[in-house]
N, C-alpha and C positions, 0 to 999 in steps of 0.2 A: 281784291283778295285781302284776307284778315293779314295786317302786319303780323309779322314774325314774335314780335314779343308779347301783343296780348293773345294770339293764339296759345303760345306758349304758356304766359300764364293761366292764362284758363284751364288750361289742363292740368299746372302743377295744384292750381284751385281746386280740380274734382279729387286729384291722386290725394292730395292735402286731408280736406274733409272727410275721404274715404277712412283715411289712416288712421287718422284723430279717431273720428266713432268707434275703432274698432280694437285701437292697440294704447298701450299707455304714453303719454305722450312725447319721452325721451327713444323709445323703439319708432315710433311714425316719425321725430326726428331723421333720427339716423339712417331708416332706409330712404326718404328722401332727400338726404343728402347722398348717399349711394346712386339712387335716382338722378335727380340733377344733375350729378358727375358723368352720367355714364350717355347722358343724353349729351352732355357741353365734348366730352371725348366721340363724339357718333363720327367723324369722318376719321380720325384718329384709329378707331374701331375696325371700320370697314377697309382702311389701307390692311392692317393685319391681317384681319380676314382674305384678300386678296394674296398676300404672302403665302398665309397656310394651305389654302385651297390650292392656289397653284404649284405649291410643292408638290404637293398631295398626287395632282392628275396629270402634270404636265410632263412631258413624252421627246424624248430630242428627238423625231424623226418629223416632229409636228411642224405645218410649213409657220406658223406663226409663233417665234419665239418667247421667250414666257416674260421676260421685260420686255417686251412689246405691248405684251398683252396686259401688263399693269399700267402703261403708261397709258392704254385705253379706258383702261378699269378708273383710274386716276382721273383725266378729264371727264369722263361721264358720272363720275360722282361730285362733281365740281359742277358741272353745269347743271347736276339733277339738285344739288343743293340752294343753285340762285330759283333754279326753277320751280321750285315747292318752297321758294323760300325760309330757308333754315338757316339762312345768312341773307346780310342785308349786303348791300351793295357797297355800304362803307367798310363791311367787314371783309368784303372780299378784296377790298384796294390792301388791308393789311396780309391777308394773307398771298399775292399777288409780292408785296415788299420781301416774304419768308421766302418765297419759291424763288426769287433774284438773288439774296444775300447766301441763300443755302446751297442755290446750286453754283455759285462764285468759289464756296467753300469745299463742296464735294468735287470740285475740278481741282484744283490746289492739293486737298491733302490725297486723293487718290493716286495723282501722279508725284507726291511727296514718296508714297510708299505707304502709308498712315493703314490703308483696307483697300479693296480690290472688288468689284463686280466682275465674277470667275466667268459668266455665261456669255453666250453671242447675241447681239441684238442688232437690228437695222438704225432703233432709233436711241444711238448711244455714242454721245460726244468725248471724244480723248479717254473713253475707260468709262462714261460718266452716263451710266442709261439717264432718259430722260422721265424716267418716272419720280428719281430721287428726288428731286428738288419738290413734289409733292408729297414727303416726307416731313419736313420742315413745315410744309404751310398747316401739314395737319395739327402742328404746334400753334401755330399761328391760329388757326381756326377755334382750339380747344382757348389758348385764351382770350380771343374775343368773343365767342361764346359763353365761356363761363363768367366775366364781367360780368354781361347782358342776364342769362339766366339766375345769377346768384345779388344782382341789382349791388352790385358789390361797389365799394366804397375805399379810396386808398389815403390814410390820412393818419398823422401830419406826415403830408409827401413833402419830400426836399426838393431845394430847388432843380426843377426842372434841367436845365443846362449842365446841371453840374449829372445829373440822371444818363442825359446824352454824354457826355466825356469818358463818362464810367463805360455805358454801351459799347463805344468807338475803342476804349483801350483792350474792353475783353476780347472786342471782334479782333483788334490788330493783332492782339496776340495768342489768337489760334493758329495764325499765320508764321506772326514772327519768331514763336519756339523753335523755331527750325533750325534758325540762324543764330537767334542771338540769347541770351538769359530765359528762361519761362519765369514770367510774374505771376504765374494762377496764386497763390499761394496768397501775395501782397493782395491781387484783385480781389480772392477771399476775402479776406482781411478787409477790404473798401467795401464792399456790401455790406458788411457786417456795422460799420461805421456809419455807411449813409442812410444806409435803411432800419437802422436798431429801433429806434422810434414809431415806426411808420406800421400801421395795425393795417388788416383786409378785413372789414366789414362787411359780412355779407346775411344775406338774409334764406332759410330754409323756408320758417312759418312766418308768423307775424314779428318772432323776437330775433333783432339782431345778433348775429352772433360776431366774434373775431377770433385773428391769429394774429403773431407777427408774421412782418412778409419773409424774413428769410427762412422761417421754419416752412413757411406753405411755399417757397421754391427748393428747398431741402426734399418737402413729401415728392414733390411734382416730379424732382429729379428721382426718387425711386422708382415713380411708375415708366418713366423713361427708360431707365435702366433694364427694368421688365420687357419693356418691347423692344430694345434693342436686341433682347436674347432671344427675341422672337425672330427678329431677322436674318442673325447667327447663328439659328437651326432652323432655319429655312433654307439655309445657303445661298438666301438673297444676297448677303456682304462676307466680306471676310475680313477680321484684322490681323495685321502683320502678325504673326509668331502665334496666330491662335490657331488651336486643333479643332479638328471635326467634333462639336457634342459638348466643346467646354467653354464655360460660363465666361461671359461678358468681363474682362475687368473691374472690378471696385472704382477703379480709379475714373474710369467711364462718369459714374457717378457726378464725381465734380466737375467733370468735364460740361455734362448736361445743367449742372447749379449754374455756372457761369452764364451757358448760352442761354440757359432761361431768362437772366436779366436786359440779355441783347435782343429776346423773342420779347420781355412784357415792356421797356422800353420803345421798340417797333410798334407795338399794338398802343403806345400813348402820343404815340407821332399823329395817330387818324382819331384815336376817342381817349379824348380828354377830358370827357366831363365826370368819370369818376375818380380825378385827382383831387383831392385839397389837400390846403397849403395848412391851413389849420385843424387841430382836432374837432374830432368829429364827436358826436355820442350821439345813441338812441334819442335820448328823450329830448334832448335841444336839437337835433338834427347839427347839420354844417354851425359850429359857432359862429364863423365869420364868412357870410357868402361871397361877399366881394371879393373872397382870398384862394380862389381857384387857382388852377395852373397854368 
């Protein structure tokens, strides 16, 4: 079978050339960046889709509860993913890492008090269905896919180590607000420091483009935000002190900026080879190749 990434580009190849011939060249940009995104969000996508539909039809009187029935919808899109391959098998060990760390977190802050899964399920630990922790990986999947798809490039990346400490202190302290200080604020602040440098190269057509990273974990964190409210009018979840029908928190937001760096962190534990340690540019490619991470 065709590996996953030149099938892929083959196709962004015909969608490309189509675009080109027919639209001027900044519009055939931008819907294939539209494209691209919407293809790297595809399991992302279908968890939502799995929310709305089953709000939509699903009946208390039904013998198959309706987070049951996601946690099945959930593995059969996982195993339909390796099996059509649309993930490789190294991307699934990362996403595999989100579904461990995430559902560690949805056990913690559910019985913190933080939100609630209001419904009955058979296959639901301590409060905690087990479909959520494929919630997470669909983070997980969106950015090891969108690396792969976007042939995207992180550079000059900081030292590595100091990447993982940052990781470790955001994760401790979703946890440790509970108890003691919340440092979101300071760990703002340390992204903002470590990563100011550090551009995401990626590629549409033939021309590289870039951003800084924390503006493209700032965007990423909006679309999160989005489908958080898609969850919270679904009545999949509920947070403390929120009402039927009203919007997600703001604050959500950074909540999501933070874990993003603990989701793209995670995803440079298994692929590493779009780190450098040196700047990068188009036309010289990697300045310094030995200076990987």
């Amino acid at each position: 079978m065709t590996a996953p990434t030149t099938r892929t580009r083959r196709i962004e190849r015909a969608l490309g050339d189509a675009m080109r011939a027919r639209l001027p060249g900044w519009a055939a940009e931008v819907i294939m960046f539209v494209l691209k995104q919407g293809w790297a969000c595809l399991f992302g996508f279908l968890m939502l889709a799995g929310l709305i539909v089953t709000d939509r039809i699903w009946q208390d009187g039904w013998a198959l509860a309706r987070y049951d029935a996601l946690v099945i919808w959930a593995v059969g899109l996982q195993a339909a993913f390796l099996l059509f391959r649309l993930e490789t098998l190294q991307e699934a060990k990362v996403i595999a890492l989100f579904h461990l760390t995430g559902t560690a977190m949805e056990l913690f802050k559910v019985n913190a008090g933080s939100w609630a899964y209001p419904e009955p399920a058979l296959l639901k630990l301590w409060g905690v269905p087990l479909f959520s922790g494929f919630m997470y990986a669909a983070v997980g999947s969106y950015m090891a896919r969108v690396i792969r798809i976007f042939d995207m490039r992180f550079a000059p990346y900081p030292p590595f180590w100091m990447t993982v400490l940052l990781a470790l202190a955001i994760y401790v302290n979703f946890f440790a607000h509970h108890y003691v200080w919340d440092a979101r604020y300071l760990l703002m602040t340390a992204t903002l420091v470590l990563f100011a440098r550090t551009r995401v190269w990626f590629h549409i057509g033939d021309v590289p483009r870039w951003m800084p990273l924390p503006l493209a974990a700032f965007l990423t964190s909006v679309f999160l935000w989005i489908a958080e409210n898609v969850g919270t009018n679904t009545g999949t979840w509920i947070y403390a002190g929120q009402s039927a029908f009203e919007m997600v928190s703001f604050a959500k937001m950074g909540s999501w900026y933070l874990l993003l760096y603990v989701s793209f962190v995670t995803v440079t534990l298994v692929l590493r080879d779009a780190l450098q340690r040196a700047a990068w540019t188009p036309s010289g490619g990697r300045r310094a190749r030995s200076q990987t991470v």
